[in-house]
C-alpha positions in Angstrom: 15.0 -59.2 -37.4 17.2 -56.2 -38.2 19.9 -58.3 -40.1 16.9 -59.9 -42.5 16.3 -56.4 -43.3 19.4 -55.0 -44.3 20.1 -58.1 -46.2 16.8 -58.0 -48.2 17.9 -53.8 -49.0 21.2 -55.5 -50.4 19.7 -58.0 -52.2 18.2 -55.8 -53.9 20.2 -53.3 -54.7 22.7 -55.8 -56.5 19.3 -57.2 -58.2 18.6 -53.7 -59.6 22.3 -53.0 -60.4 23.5 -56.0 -61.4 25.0 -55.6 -64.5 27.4 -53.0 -62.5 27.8 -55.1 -59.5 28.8 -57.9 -62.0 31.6 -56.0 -63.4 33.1 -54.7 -60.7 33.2 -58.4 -59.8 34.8 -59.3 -63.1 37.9 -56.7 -62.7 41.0 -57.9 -62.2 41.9 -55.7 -58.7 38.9 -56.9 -57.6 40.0 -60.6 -58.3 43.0 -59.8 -56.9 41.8 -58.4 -53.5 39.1 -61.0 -52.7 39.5 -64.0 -55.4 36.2 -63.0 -57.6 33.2 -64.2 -57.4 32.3 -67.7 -58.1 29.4 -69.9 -59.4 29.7 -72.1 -56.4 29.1 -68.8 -53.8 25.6 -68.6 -55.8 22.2 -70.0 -54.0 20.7 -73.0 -54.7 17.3 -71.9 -54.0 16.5 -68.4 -54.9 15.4 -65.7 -52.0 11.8 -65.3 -51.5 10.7 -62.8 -53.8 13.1 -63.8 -56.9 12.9 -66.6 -59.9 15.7 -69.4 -59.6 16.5 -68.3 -63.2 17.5 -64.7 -61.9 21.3 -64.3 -62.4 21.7 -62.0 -59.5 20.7 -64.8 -56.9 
């Protein structure tokens, strides 16, 4: 399933960069643009692959 794939790569990718992916998050044009991002968006079970602990899930 392509889409599984490409989601999986962006998973990722925010995983390994999250501190940046965080902040651009946290800025205030950003907030602006698409309302931020909020606890409630977040998972409730982590991704296969990823502790439920992990804050980029």
């Amino acid at each position: 399933m392509r889409m599984s794939t490409e989601l999986r790569k962006l998973r990722q990718e925010i995983d390994y960069c999250f501190k940046e992916f965080k902040g651009i998050g946290d800025e205030k044009k950003f907030k602006t643009n698409y309302g931020g991002l909020t606890e409630s968006e977040k998972l409730e079970t982590p991704t296969k692959g990823y502790e439920l602990d992990n804050p980029s899930i």
